[in-house]
C-alpha positions as CSV (number, residue, x, y, z in Angstrom):
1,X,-52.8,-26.2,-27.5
2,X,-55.6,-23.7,-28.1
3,X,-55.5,-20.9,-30.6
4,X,-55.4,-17.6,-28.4
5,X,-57.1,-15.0,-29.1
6,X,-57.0,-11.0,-27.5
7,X,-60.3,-8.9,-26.8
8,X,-60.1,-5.8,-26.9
9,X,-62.6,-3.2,-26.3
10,X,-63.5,0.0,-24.3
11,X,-61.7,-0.2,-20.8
12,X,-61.0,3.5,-19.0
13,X,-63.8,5.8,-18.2
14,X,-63.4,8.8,-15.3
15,X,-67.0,6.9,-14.0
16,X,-66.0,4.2,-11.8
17,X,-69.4,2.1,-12.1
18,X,-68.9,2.7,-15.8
19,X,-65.2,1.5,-16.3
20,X,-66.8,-1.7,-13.7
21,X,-69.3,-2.5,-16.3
22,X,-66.5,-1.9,-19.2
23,X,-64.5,-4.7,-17.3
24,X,-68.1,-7.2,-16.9
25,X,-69.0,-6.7,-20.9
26,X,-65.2,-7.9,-21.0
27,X,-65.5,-10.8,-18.9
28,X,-68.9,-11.8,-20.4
29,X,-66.7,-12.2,-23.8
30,X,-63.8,-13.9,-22.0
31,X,-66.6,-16.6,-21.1
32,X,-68.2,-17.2,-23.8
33,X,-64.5,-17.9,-26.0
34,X,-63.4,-20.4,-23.4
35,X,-66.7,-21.9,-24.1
36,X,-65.8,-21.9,-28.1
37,X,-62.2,-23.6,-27.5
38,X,-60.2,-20.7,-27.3
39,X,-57.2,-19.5,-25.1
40,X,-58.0,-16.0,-23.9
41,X,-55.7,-12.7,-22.9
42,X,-58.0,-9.9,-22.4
43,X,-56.1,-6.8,-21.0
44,X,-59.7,-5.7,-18.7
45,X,-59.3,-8.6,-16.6
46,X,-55.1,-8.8,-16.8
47,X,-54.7,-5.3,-15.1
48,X,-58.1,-4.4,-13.7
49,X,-57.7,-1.2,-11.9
50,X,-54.1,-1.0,-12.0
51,X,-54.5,2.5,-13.8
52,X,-56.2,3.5,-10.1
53,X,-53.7,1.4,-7.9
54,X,-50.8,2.3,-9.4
55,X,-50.9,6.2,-11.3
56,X,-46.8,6.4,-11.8
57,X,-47.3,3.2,-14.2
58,X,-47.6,5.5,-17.2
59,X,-50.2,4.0,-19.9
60,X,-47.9,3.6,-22.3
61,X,-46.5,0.7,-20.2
62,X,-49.9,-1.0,-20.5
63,X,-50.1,-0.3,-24.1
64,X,-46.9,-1.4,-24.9
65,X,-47.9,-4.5,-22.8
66,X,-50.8,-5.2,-24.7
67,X,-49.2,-5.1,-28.5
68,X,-46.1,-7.5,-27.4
69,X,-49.3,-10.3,-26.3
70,X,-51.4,-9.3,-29.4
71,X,-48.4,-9.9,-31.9
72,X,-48.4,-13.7,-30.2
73,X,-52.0,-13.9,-30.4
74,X,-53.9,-15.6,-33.3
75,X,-57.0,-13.1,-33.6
76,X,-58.3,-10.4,-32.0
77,X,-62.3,-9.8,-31.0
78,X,-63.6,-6.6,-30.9
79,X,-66.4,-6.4,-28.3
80,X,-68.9,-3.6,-28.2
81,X,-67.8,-0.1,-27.8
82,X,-64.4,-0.9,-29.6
83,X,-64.2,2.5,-31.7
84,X,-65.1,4.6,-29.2
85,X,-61.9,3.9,-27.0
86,X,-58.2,5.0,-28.4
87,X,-56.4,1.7,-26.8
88,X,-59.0,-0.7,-28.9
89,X,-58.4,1.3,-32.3
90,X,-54.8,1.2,-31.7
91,X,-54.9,-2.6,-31.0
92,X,-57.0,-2.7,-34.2
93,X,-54.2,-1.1,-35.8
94,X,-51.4,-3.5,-34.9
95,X,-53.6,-6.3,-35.6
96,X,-54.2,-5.4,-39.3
97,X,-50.8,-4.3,-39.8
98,X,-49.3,-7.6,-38.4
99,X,-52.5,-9.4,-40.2
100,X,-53.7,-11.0,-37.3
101,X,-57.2,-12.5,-37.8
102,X,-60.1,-9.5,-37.2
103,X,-63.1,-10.5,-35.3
104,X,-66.1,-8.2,-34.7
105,X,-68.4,-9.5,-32.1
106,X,-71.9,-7.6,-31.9
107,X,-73.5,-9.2,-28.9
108,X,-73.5,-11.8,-26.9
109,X,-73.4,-15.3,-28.6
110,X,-71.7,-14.1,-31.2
111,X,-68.0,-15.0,-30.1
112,X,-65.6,-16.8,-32.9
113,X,-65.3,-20.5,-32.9
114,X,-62.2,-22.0,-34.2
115,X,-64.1,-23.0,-36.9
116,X,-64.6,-19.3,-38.0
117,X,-60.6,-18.2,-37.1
118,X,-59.4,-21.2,-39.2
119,X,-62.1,-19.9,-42.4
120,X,-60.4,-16.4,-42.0
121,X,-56.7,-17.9,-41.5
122,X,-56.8,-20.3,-44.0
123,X,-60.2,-19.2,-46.5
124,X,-61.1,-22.8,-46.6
125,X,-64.0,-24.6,-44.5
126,X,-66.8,-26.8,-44.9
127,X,-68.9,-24.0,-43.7
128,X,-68.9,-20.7,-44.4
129,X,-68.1,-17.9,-41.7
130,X,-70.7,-16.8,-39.5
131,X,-68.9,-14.2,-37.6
132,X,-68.5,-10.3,-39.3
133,X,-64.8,-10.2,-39.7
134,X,-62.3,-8.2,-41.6
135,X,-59.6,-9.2,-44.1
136,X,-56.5,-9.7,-43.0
């Protein structure tokens, strides 16, 4: 089985195209850590839209949603934009006080390998880390 890891990163924006490319930046991520050997939940691509289709659905329901999957998950990235949107730095949140594996992606090509989540989980590799990350 693969190693999962959770992206998280700015999502909701009152501009349409905006919250679009939010969801593309997202996807571009999801790519590229399928490529490294990972197994991916990223909440942009889970409910695209949903906050549009369905406005009872209050966003604590999403939110909620999102920290049972991260407390499964073995790391989190955050992509781009992360500390400018309150769902990421609450995600952030949960994962360092659960100490769940803290990766920092800068841009693109820069996506953990297993390689770099086992360094961080276990502080022993042949290599050394590549990827900015914080302590757990």
């Amino acid at each position: 089985m693969r190693p999962l890891i959770f992206i998280s990163g700015p999502y909701r924006n009152a501009d349409l195209t905006a919250e679009e490319e939010n969801i593309h930046q997202a996807a571009r991520w999801i790519a590229e850590c399928l490529e490294k050997g990972w197994a991916v939940h990223c909440p942009h691509t889970n409910t695209s839209f949903f906050d549009r289709l369905f406005p009872h659905i209050p966003l604590e329901a999403y939110l909620e949603g999102c920290f049972t999957i991260l407390g499964r998950a073995d790391a989190i990235l955050l992509i781009p934009g992360w500390q400018t949107s309150q769902g990421a730095k609450a995600e952030y949140d949960f994962a360092k006080r659960l100490k769940i594996p803290i990766f920092i992606g800068k841009e693109r090509g820069d996506a953990p390998t297993i390689e770099d989540w086992m360094v961080l989980k276990n502080g022993v590799s042949t290599q050394e880390s590549r990827i900015p990350n914080e302590a757990m």
